[in-house]
N, C-alpha and C positions, 0 to 999 in steps of 0.2 A: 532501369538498365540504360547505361549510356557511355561512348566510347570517350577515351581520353588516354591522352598522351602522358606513361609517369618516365620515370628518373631512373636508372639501373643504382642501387647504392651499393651493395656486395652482397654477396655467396658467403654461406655458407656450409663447407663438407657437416652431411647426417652419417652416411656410409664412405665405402671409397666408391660408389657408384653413384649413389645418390647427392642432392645437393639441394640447400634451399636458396631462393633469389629474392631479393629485399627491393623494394621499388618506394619512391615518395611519388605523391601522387598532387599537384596544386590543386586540384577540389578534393573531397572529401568523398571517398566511395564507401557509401553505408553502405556495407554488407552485416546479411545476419549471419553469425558463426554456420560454417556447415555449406556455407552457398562458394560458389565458382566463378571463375572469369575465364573468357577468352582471351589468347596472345597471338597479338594478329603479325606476323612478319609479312608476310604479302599482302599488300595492302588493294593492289591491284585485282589480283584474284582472291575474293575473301571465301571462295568456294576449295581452295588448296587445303586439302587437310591436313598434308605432309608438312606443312608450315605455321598453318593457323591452329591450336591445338587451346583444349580446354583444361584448366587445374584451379585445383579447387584452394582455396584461401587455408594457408596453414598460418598461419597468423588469426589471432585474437581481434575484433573490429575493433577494441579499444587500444590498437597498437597505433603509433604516428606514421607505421610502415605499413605498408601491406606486402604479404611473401608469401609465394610459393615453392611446392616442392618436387621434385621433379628426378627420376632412376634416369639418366643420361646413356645413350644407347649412341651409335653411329650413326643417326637419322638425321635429316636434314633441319628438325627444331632443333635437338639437343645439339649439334652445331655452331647453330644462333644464340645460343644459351653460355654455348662455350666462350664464345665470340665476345659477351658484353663487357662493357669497359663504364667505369663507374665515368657517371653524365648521360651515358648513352639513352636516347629517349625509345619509350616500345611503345605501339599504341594496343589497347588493351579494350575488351566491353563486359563491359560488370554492373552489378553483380547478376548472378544468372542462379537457379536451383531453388526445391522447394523442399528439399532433404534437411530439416534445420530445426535446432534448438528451440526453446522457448524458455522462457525464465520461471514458469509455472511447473516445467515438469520435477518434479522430485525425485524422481528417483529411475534411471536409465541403463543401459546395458547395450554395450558394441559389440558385435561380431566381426572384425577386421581381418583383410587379408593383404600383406606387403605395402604397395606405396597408397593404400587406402587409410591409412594412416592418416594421411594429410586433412581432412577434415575436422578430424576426430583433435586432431592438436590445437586448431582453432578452437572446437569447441571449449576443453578443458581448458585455455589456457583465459576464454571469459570465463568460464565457471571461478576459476581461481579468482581472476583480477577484479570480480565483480564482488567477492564473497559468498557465493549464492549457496554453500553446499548443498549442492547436489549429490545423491548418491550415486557414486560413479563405479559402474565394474565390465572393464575393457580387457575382453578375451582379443589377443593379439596373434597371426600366427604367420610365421614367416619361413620360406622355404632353409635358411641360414640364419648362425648367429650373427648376421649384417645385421641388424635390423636397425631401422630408422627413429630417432627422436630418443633410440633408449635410455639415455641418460637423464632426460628429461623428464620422462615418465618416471623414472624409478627417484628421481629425487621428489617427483609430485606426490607418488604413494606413500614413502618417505615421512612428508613437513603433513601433509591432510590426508586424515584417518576417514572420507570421505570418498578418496578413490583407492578402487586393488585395480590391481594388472596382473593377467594371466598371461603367458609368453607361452607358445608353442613353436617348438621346429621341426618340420615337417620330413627333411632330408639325411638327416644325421642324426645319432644321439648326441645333444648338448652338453658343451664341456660346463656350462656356467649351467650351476644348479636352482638359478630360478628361472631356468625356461624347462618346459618339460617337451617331451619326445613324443609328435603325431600330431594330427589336427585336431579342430574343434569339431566337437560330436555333441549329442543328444547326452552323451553319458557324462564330459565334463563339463558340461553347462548347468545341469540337473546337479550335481555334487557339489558346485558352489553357488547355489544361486538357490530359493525357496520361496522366491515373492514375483517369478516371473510375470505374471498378471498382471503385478502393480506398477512393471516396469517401461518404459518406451522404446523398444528395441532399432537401433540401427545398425546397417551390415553395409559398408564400402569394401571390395575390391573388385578382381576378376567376375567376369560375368556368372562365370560357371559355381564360383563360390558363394556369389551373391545368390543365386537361384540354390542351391544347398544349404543355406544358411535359412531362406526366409522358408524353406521347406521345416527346416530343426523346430525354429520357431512356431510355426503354425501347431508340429506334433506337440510341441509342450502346453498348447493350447490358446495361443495368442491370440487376439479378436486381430486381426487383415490392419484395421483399422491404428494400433500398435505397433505399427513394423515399418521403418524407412526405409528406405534403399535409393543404394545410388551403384552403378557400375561404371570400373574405371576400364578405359581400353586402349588400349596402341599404347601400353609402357612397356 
């Protein structure tokens, strides 16, 4: 872990809320997919949490970029965010987290909720660039058909018969007929899935779902040991 000055390069719209932010970096920050960084705008107070704020690498470590993703709200980061103008330098400390991939596991399963997403695109997007197939099967569920990276995903399930994505919307019934209507439960996890056991479960979002999710997991009979988690907060 170690702090360093990168480069603002451009934004990216995911949603109309959401947005990813592209940075060059003059040393080389090995991150392992799944892990995070901190974005320090106050430099002076690095105790400001209202300013200094953790996100986790949506970007692939084998990219020349490194980006994050981030739902933009009225706060005084998303602001900062708004703010940046490509050259502008951020100082940043990374990489940070122990929620992460390995290139040995084979065969995996996410339970994701909203901007927890953002790990989970790192991961996939070395599984992809590395060749590793991995089997991939990402229950996603989001309060709106907003949902982040979907294009992405749906073109990755698409080109490699190695990853499904499940899409749930939690709010509405969905107009687009591959998302289905409700959360993720014990009952559509069990319906597509029959090798839970064999699989390495991880669950990024809201606290409350992440503690609901590693609960689903355990009833399905997961060893503790099988199950990652990471909770996202203040987006």
């Amino acid at each position: 872990m170690k702090e360093v000055y990168v480069k603002f390069v451009e934004r990216v719209p995911r949603t109309s809320a959401t947005e990813s932010f592209r940075f060059s970096s003059p040393v080389k920050i090995d991150f392992i997919a799944g892990q995070f960084m901190q974005v320090i705008f106050d430099r002076g107070v690095r105790g400001n949490k209202g300013l200094n704020k953790y996100l986790s690498f949506s970007s692939s470590p084998t990219k020349e970029y490194i980006e994050v993703t981030k739902r933009l709200s009225e706060s005084d980061f998303s602001k900062q965010l708004r703010a940046l103008k490509a050259g502008d330098e951020v100082l940043v400390n990374a990489p940070m987290g122990s929620c992460v991939f390995k290139d040995e596991y084979k065969k995996i399963c996410f339970l994701i909720g909203g901007i927890g997403i953002t790990p989970v695109i790192s991961i996939l997007e070395y599984i992809i660039e590395k060749s590793l197939g991995t089997d991939v099967l990402l229950f996603y569920s989001n309060r709106t058909e907003e949902i982040a990276f979907k294009k992405e995903l749906d073109s990755w399930r698409k080109n490699h018969c190695n990853i499904k994505v499940i899409y749930t919307v939690t709010s509405c019934q969905p107009k687009d007929t591959s998302c289905l209507f409700g959360t993720i439960d014990k009952d559509l996890i069990a319906a597509n899935m029959d090798d839970a056991a064999e699989r390495m479960f991880f669950i990024f979002g809201p606290p409350a779902m992440v503690t609901a999710m590693k609960n689903i997991s355990l009833e399905l009979g997961l060893e503790p040991s099988r199950i990652k988690t990471e909770s996202f907060i203040g987006y």
